[in-house]
RODO-2510 file (C-alpha; in nm, 4 decimals, decimal comma):
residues 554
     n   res          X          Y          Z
     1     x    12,1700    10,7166     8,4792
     2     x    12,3251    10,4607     8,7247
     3     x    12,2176    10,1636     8,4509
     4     x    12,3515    10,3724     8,1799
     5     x    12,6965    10,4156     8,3587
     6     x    12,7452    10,0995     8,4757
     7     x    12,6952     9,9667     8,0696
     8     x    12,9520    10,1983     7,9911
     9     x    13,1998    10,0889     8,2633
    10     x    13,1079     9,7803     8,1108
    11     x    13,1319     9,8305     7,8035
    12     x    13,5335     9,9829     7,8894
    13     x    13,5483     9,6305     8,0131
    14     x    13,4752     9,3824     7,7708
    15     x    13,6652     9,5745     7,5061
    16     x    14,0280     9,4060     7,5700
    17     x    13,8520     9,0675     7,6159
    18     x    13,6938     9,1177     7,3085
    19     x    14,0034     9,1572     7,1108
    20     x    14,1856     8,8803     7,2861
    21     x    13,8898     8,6677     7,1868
    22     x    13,9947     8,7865     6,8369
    23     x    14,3553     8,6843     6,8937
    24     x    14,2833     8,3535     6,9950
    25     x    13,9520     8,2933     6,7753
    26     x    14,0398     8,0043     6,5273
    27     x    13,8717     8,2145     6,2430
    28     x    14,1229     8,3692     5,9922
    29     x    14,2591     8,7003     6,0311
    30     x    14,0685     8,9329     5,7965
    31     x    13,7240     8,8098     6,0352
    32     x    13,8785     8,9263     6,3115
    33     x    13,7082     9,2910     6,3261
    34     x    13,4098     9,1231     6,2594
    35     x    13,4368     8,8661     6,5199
    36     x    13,5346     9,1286     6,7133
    37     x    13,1862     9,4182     6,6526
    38     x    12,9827     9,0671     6,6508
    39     x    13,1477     8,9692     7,0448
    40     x    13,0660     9,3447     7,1300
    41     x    12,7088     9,3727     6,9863
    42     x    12,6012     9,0298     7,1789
    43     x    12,8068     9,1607     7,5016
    44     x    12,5945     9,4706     7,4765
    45     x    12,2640     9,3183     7,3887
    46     x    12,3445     9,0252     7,6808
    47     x    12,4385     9,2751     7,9045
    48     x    12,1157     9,4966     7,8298
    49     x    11,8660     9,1980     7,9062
    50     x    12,0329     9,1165     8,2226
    51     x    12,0133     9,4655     8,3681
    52     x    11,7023     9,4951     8,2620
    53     x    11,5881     9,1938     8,4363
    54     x    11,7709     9,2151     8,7549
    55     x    11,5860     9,3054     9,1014
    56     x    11,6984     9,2510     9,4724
    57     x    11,3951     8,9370     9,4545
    58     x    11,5099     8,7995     9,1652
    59     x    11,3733     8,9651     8,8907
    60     x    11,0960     8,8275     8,6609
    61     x    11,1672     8,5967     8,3195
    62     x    11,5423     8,6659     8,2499
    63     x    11,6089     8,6421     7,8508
    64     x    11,9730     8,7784     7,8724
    65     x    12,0265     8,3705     7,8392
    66     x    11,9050     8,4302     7,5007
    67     x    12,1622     8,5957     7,3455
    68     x    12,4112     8,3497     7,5054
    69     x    12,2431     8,0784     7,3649
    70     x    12,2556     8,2634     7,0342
    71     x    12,6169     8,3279     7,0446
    72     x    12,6563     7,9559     7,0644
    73     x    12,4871     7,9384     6,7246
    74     x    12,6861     8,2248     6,5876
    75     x    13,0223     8,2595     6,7597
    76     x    13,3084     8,0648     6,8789
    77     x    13,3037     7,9126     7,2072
    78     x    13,5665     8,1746     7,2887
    79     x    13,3908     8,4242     7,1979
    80     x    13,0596     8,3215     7,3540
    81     x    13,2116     8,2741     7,6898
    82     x    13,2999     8,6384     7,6818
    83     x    12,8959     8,7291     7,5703
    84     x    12,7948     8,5083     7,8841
    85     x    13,0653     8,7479     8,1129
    86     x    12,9083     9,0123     8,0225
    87     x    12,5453     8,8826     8,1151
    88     x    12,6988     8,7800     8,4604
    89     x    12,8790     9,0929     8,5096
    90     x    12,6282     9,3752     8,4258
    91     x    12,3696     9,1762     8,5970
    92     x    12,5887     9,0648     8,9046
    93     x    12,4487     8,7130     8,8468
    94     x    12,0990     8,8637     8,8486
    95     x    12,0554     8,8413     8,4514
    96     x    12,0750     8,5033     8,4187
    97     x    11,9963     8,3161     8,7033
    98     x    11,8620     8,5081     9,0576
    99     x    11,9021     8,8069     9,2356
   100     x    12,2180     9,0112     9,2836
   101     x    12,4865     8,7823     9,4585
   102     x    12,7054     8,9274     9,7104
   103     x    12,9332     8,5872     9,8195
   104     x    13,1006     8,3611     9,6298
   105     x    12,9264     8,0694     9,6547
   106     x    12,5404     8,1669     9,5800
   107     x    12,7302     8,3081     9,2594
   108     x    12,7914     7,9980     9,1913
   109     x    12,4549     7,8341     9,2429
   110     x    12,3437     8,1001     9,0057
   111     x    12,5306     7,9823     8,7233
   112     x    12,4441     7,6280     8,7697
   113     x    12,2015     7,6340     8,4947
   114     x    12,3365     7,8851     8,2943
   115     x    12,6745     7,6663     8,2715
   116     x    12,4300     7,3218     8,2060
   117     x    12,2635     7,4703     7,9319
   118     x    12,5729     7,6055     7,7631
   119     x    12,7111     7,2832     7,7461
   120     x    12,4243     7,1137     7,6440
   121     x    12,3632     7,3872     7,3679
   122     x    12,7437     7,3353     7,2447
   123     x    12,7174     6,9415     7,2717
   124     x    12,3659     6,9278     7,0440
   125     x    12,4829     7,1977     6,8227
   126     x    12,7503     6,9620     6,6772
   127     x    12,4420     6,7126     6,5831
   128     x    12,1982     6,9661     6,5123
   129     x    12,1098     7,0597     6,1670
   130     x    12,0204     7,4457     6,1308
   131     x    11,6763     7,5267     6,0982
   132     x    11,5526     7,1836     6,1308
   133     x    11,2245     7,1791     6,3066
   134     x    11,3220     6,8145     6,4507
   135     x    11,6584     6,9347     6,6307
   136     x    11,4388     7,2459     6,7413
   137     x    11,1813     7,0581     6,9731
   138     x    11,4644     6,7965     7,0484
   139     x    11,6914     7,1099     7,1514
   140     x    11,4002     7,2478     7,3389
   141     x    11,3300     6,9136     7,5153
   142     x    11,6703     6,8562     7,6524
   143     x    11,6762     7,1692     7,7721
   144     x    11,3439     7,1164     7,9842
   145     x    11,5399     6,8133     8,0633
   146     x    11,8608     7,0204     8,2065
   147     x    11,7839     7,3847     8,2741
   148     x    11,4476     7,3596     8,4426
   149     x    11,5843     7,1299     8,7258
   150     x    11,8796     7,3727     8,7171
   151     x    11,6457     7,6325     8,7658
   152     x    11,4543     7,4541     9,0676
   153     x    11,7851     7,3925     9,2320
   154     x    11,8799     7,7402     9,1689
   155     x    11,5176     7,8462     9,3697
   156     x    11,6040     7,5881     9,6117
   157     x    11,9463     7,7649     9,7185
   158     x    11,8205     8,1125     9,6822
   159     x    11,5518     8,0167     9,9855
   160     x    11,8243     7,8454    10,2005
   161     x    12,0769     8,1544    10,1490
   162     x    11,8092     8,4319    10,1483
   163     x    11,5212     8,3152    10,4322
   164     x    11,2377     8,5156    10,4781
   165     x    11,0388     8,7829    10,2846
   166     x    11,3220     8,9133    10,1106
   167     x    11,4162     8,5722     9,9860
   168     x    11,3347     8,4478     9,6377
   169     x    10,9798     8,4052     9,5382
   170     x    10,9134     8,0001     9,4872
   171     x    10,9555     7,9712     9,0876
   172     x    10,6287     7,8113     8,9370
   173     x    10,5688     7,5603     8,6787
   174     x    10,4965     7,8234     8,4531
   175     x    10,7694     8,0509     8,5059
   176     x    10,9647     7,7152     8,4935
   177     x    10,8088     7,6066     8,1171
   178     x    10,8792     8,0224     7,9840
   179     x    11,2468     8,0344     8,0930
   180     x    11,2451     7,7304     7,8573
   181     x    11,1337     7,9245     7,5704
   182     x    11,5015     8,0882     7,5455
   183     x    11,5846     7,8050     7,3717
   184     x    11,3324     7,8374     7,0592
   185     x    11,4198     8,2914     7,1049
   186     x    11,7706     8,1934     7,0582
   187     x    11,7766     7,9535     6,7852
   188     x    11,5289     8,1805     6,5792
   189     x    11,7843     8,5131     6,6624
   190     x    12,0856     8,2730     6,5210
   191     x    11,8930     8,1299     6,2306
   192     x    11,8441     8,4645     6,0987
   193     x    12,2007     8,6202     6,1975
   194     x    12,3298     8,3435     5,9953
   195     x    12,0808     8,3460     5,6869
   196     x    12,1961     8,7181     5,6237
   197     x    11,8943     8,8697     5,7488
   198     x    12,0643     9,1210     5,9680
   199     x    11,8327     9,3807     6,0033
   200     x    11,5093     9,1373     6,0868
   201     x    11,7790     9,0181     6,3246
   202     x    11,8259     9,2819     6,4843
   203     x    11,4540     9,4166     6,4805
   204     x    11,4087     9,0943     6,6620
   205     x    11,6487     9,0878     6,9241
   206     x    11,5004     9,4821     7,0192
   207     x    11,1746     9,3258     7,0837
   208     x    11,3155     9,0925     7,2985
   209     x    11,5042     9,3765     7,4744
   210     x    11,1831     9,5446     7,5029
   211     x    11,0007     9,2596     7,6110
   212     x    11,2664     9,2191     7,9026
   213     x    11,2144     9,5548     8,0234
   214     x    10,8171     9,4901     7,9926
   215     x    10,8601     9,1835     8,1855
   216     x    11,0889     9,3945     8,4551
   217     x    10,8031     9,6317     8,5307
   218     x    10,5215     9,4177     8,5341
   219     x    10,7031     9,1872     8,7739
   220     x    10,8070     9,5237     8,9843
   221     x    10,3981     9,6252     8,9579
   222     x    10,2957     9,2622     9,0730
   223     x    10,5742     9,3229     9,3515
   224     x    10,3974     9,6517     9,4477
   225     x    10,0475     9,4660     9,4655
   226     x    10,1653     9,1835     9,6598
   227     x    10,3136     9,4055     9,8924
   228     x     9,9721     9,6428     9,9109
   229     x     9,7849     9,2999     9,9225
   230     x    10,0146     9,1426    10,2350
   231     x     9,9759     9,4986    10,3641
   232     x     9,6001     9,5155    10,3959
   233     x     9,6082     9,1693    10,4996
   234     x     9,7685     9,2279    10,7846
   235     x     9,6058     9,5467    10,8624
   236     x     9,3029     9,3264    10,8870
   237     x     9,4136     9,0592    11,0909
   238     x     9,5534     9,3471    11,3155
   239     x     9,2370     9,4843    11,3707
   240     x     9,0576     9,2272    11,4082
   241     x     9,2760     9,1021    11,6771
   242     x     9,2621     9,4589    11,8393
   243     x     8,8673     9,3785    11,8439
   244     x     8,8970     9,0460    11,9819
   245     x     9,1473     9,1809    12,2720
   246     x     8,9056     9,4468    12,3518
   247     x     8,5497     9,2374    12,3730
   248     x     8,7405     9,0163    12,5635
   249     x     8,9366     9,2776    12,8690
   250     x     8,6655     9,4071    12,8676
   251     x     8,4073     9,1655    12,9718
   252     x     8,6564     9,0613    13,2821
   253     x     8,6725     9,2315    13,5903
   254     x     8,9790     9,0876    13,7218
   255     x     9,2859     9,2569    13,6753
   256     x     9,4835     8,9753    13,6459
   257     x     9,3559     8,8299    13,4143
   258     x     9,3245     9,1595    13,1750
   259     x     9,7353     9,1885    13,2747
   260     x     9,7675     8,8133    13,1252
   261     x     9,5304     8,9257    12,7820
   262     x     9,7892     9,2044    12,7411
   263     x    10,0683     9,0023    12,7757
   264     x     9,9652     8,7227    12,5406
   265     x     9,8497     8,9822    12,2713
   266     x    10,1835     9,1764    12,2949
   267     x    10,3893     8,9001    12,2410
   268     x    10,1703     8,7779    11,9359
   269     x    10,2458     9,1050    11,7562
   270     x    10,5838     9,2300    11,8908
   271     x    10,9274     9,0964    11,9034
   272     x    10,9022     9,0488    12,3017
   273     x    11,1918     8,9405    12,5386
   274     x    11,0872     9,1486    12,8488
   275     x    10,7247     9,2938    12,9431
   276     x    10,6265     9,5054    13,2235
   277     x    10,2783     9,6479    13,3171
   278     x    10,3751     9,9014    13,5752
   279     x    10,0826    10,0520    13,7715
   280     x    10,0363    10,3826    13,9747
   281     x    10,0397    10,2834    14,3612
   282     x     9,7040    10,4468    14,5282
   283     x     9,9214    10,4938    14,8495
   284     x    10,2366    10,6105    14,7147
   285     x    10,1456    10,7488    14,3587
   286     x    10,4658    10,6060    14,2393
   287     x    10,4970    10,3324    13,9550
   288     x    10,5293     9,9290    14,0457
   289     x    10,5850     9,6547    13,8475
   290     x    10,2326     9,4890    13,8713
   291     x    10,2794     9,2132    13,6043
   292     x    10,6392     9,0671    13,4147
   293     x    10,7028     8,8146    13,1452
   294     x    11,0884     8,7055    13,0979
   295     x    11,1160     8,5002    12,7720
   296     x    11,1813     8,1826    12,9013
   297     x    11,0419     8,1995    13,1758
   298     x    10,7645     8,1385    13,3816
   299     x    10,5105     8,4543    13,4246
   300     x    10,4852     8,5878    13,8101
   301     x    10,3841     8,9139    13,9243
   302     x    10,6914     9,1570    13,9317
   303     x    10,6021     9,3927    14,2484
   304     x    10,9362     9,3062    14,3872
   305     x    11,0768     9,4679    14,0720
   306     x    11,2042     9,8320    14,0823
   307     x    11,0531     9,9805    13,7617
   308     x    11,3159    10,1672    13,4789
   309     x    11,3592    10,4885    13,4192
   310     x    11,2259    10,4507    13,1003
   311     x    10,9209    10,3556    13,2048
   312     x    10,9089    10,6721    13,4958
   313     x    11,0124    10,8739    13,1996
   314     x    10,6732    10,7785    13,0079
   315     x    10,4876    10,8099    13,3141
   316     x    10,6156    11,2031    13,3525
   317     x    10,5795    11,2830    12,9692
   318     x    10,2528    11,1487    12,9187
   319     x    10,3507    11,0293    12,6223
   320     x    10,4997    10,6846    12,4139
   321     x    10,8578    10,6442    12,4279
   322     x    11,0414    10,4355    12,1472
   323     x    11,4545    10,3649    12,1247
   324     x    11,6599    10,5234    11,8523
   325     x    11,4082    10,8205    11,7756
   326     x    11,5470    11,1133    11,6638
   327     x    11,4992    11,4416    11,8737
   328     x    11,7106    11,3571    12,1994
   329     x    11,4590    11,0205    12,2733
   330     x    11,6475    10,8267    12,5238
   331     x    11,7908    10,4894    12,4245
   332     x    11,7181    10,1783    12,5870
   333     x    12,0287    10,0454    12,7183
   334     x    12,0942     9,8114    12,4753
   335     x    11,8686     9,6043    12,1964
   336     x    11,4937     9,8250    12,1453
   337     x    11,2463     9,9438    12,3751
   338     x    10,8816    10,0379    12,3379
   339     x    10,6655    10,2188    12,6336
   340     x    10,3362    10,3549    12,6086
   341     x    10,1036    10,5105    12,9051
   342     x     9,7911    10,3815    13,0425
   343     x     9,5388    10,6640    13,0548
   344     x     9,2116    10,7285    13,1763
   345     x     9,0078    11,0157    13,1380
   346     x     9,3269    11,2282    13,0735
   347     x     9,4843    11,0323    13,3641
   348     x     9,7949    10,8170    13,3628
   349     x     9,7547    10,4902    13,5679
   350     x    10,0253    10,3154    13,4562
   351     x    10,2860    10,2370    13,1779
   352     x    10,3118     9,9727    12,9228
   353     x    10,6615     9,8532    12,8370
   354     x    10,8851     9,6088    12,6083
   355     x    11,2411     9,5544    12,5229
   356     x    11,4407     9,3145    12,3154
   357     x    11,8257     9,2764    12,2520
   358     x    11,7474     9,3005    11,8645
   359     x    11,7758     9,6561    11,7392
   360     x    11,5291     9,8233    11,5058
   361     x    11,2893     9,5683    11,6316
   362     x    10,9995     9,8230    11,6883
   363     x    10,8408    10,0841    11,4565
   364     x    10,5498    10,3288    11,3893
   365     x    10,3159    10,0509    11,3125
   366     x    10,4458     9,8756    11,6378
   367     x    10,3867    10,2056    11,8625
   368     x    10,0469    10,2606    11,7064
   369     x     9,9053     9,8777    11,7974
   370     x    10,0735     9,8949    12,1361
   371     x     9,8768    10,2205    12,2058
   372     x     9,5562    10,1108    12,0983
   373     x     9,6279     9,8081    12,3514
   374     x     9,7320     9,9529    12,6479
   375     x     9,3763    10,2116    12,5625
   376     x     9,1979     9,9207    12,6316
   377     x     9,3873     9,7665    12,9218
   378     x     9,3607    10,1176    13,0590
   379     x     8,9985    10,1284    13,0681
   380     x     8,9277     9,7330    13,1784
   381     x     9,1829     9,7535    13,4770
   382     x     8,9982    10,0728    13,5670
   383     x     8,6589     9,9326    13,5626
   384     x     8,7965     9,6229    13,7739
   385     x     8,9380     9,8639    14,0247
   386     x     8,6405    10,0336    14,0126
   387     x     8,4070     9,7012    14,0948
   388     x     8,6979     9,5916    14,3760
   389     x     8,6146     9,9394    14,5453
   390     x     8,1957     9,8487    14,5271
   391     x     8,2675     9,4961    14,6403
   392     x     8,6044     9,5023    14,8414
   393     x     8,6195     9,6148    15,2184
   394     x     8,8945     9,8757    15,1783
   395     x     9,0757     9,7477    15,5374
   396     x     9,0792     9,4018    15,4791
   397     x     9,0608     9,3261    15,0997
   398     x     8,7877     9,0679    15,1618
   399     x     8,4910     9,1093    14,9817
   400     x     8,1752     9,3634    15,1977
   401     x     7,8909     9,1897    15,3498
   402     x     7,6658     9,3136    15,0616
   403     x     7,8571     9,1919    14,7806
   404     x     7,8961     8,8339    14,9368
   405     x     7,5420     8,8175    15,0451
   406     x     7,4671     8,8217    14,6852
   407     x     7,6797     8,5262    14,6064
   408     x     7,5769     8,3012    14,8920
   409     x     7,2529     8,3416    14,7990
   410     x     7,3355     8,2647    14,4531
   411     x     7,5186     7,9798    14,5219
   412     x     7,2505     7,8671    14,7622
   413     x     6,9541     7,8703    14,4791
   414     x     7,2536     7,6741    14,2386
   415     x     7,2599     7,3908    14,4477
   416     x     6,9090     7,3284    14,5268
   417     x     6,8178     7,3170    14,1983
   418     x     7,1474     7,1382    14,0358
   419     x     7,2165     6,9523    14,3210
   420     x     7,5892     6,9251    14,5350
   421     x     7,6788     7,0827    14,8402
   422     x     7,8677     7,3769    14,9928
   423     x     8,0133     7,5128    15,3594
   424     x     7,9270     7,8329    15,5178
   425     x     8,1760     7,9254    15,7905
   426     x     8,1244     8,1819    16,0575
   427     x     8,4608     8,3132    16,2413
   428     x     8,4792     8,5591    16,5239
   429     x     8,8061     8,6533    16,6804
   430     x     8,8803     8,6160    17,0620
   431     x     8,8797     8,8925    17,2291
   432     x     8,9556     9,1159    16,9781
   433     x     8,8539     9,4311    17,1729
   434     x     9,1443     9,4340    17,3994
   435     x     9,3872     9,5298    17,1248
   436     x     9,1821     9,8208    17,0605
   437     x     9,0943     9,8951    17,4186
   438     x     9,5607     9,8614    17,4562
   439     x     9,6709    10,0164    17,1669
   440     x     9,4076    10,1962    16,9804
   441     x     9,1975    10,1191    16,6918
   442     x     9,4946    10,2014    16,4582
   443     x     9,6297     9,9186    16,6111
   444     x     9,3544     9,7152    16,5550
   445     x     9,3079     9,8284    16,1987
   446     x     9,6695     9,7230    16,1386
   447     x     9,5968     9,3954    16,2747
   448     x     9,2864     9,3282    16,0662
   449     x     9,4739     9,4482    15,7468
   450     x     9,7204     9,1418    15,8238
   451     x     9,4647     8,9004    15,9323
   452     x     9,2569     8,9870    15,6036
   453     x     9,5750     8,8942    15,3703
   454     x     9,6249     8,5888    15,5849
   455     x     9,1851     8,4113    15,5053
   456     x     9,3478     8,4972    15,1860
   457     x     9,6645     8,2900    15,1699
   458     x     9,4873     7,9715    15,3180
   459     x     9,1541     7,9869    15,0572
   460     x     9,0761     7,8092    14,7554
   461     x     9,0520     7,9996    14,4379
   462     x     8,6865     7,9641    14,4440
   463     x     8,6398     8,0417    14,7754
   464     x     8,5107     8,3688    14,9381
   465     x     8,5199     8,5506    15,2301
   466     x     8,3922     8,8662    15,3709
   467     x     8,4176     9,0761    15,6689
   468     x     8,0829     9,0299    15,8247
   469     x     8,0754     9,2715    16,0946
   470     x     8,3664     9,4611    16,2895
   471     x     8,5805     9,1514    16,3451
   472     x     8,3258     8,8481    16,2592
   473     x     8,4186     8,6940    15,9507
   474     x     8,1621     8,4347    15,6964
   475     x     8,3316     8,2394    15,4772
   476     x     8,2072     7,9994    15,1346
   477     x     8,3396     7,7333    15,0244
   478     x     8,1322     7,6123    14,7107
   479     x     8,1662     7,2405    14,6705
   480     x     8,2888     7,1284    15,0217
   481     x     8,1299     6,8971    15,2733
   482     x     8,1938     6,8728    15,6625
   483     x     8,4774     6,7075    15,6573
   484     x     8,7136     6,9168    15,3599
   485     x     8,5333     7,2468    15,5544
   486     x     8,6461     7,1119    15,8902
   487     x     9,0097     7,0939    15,7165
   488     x     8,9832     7,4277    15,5168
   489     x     8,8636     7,6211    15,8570
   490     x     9,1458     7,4381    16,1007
   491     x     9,3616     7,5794    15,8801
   492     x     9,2268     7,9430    15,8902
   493     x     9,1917     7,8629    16,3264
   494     x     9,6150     7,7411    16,3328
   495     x     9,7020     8,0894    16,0604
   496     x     9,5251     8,3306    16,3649
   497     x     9,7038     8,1737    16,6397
   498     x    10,0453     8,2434    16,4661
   499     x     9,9732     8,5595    16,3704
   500     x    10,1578     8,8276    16,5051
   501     x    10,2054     9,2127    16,3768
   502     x    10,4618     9,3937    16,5752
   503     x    10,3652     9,7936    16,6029
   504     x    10,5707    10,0150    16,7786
   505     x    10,7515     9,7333    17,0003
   506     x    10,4241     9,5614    17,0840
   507     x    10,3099     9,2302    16,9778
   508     x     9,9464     9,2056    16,8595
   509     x     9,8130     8,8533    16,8890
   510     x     9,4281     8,6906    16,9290
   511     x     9,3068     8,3924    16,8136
   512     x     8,9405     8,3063    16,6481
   513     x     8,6665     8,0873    16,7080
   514     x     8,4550     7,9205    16,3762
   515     x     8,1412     7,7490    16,3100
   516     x     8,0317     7,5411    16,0237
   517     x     7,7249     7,4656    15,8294
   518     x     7,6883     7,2312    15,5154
   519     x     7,4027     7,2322    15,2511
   520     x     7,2549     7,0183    15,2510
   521     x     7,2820     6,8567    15,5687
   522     x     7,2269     7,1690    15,7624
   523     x     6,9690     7,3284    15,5523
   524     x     6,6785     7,4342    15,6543
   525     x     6,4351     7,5422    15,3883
   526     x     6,6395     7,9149    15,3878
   527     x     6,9671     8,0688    15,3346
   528     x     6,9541     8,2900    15,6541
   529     x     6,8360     7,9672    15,8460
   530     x     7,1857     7,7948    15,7148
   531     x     7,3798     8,1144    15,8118
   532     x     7,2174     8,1127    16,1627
   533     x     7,2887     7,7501    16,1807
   534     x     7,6744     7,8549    16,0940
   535     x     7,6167     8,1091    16,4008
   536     x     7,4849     7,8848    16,6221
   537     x     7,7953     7,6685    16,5556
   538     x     8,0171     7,9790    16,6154
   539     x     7,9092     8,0269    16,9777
   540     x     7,9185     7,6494    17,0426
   541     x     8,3134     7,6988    16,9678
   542     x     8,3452     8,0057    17,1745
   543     x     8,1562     7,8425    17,5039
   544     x     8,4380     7,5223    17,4239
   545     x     8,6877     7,7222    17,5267
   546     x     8,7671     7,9324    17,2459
   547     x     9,0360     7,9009    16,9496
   548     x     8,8068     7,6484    16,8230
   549     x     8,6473     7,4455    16,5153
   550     x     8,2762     7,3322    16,5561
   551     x     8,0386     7,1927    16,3239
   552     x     7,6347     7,2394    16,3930
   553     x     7,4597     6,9611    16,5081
   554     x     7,0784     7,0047    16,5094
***
């Protein structure tokens, strides 16, 4: 009904430029009415094609130029300006050269080849001899000539002025070579106007109607499929990069590095200018920023960050929170915002959460894919905790004896048989028991928590350390000989002595004594033989005077 009405609006339109067209037509006055019911009939037929082959894309083969072309045969030039109005008009552009135009100047690109192939029409009609088979293919070859690189230039502007998948499809040679075949249509639709044979005329120019509107909704049912197609494409690639996230959190216990998979992922598939990964504190049971990306910045863990209420909010609910829901869902402050929980067994452990100043930016599909995400993240940072607590001593956050026993002896059997060479250091703290024996063993607890995060600060990334008994310490350090362990452990020795933890207005202090042993120099045909050698070294430092570095020598 909308198409219908706006014909007739038309239609109300065209009517006074019709009969000034018969006012200032040079034909004599008794052809006037028929000048006039021949302007309207190729108005209406021009204006019927180009609806009918309008779309927001672009539309598909547009034959409104047809009965423009025609009118050139058949009409004045006055009147077939008004014919090619009307195809502009009821098409907004769209019937005769792209998609709808809203500004002034992609109307104009539009026309570009609408206006070259008028003029070449009215220049090679002068020379052209009516029904001549010659003038036909050399009418047809200048308009390959003018209108098809009108066309491409056309395609060309639509892409600059409409970017992206709502643009203009890229016209192909094909679709280049059939808007050419206007040119034969029209001349044929002429030929038989003017030969008198008004009703084949017209029988013809309703199957090229028809054919338009055939055209219109097998390019709207190709649309549909290439959108379906693009659809399930993406689908695909969506799940298969849901799979690949998975295998791969999964097969890491180390939290950080599952937080860095789920950042990466997330800002493949989402429009990301802020991420958090807020986790449940064990001590506090309250959220913290565990993990933050900035766009534009570099990634750093965010614990100094007070977490949103947005993200508390999901945390409470239990549930996804998106900006500009209906239902009383809180907006994000400004641009969109996406939050999803991290749960295990029916238990929340932490929240999910991105923003970006673009509105809209996030959807159903968005929501669902961030969910299945943070599902997985959920269930790898919980088995990592989960291996910390069976290989972490809870106090210091070095690794237990156990666990590190394992990997000395592992690294011991890799170097015999590959070769290279390694540092075992023993480390036992000065007189450690008089801080219990003063101020408790809460006091002394306090102090080992501290001294455990300071071995940490001073290690290697490959290193390890472990508390070995109540406050002896063994340390690893894979690829080091005397001299880098000598450096590695003086280091350790000087972070003791400075060490001091204030608790209730007293000043805990001690210092440590350490003892080296390198494979291979030190070996002895057995892993606890090297440790013992370490040991050995350990009380050589302690009889030295204490706050000492010694190296075994057998």
């Amino acid at each position: 009904m909308r198409r219908f009405r706006s014909l007739a609006g038309f239609a109300l339109a065209v009517a006074p430029a019709a009969a000034a067209t018969g006012l200032l037509a040079p034909a004599p006055r008794p052809d006037a009415p028929a000048l006039l019911l021949a302007v309207a009939l190729g108005s209406l037929a021009a204006a019927c094609a180009a609806i009918a082959s309008t779309s927001s894309r672009g539309g598909p083969l547009r034959l409104g130029l047809v009965f423009v072309l025609a009118s050139m045969e058949i009409l004045s030039p006055h009147a077939t300006l008004w014919v090619a109005v009307a195809a502009l008009a009821a098409g907004r552009g769209g019937g005769l050269a792209g998609p709808p135009r809203r500004d002034a100047i992609a109307f104009a690109s539009s026309t570009v080849g609408v206006a070259a192939a008028a003029l070449l029409t009215l220049f090679l009609r002068r020379l052209a001899v009516p029904g001549s088979a010659v003038e036909l293919l050399r009418l047809a070859a200048a308009f390959a000539v003018v209108q098809l690189p009108a066309l491409g230039l056309d395609a060309f502007l639509r892409r600059r002025l409409e970017p992206g998948p709502g643009g203009a499809a890229r016209p192909t040679a094909a679709r280049l070579a059939l808007e050419a075949a206007a040119v034969p249509i029209a001349w044929l639709l002429a030929f038989l106007t003017e030969s008198g044979r008004f009703a084949l005329a017209a029988a013809f120019a309703g199957c090229v109607l028809l054919g338009q509107i055939a055209l219109r909704r097998l390019d709207r049912a190709l649309a549909d499929l290439r959108a379906t197609n693009d659809a399930l494409a993406a689908r695909l690639a969506e799940l298969a990069s849901l799979h690949a996230i998975g295998r791969e959190m999964l097969s890491s216990l180390n939290p950080v590095k599952v937080l860095a998979v789920v950042e990466r992922e997330c800002r493949k598939i989402l429009d990301v200018e802020d991420l958090r990964v807020s986790l449940v504190d064990p001590d506090t049971g309250s959220l913290r920023v565990e993990h933050r990306w900035l766009s534009g910045q570099v990634p750093a863990p965010g614990r100094d960050v007070p977490d949103d209420d947005l993200a508390v909010s999901v945390f409470l609910d239990r549930r996804p929170l998106r900006s500009g829901l209906p239902g009383g869902e809180k907006p994000a402050p400004e641009g969109s915002f996406l939050a999803v929980p991290l749960v295990v067994e029916d238990r929340v452990t932490g929240v999910v959460s991105v923003r970006t100043s673009r509105r809209g930016a996030y959807d159903e599909n968005h929501e669902r894919v961030l969910t299945t995400i943070a599902q997985q993240a959920a269930v790898a940072i919980e088995n990592a905790r989960r291996h910390e607590l069976a290989t972490v001593d809870s106090l210091t956050r070095l690794l237990d004896r156990d666990y590190f026993q394992h990997c000395l002896e592992a690294e011991y059997n890799r170097a015999r048989r590959y070769g290279g060479s390694f540092a075992v250091l023993m480390m036992d703290l000065d007189d450690f028991k008089s801080i219990n024996d003063r101020h408790g063993h809460l006091a002394g607890d306090r102090y080992l928590r501290e001294l455990g995060a300071a071995i940490r600060g001073r290690m290697r990334s490959a290193d390890l350390a472990c508390r070995y008994g109540g406050d002896e310490f063994c340390i690893l350090l894979p690829e080091t000989d005397a001299a880098g362990a000598r450096a590695i452990a003086g280091r350790i020795r000087r972070a003791v002595a400075r060490l001091v933890v204030e608790l209730d207005g007293a000043a805990l202090r001690t210092t440590a004594s350490i003892g080296i042993a390198v494979f291979p120099q030190h070996d002895a045909g057995a892993l606890r033989a090297l440790v013992g050698r370490a040991d050995q070294a350990l009380y050589r430092a302690k009889r030295e005077g204490r706050d000492h570095v010694s190296v075994f020598e057998g």
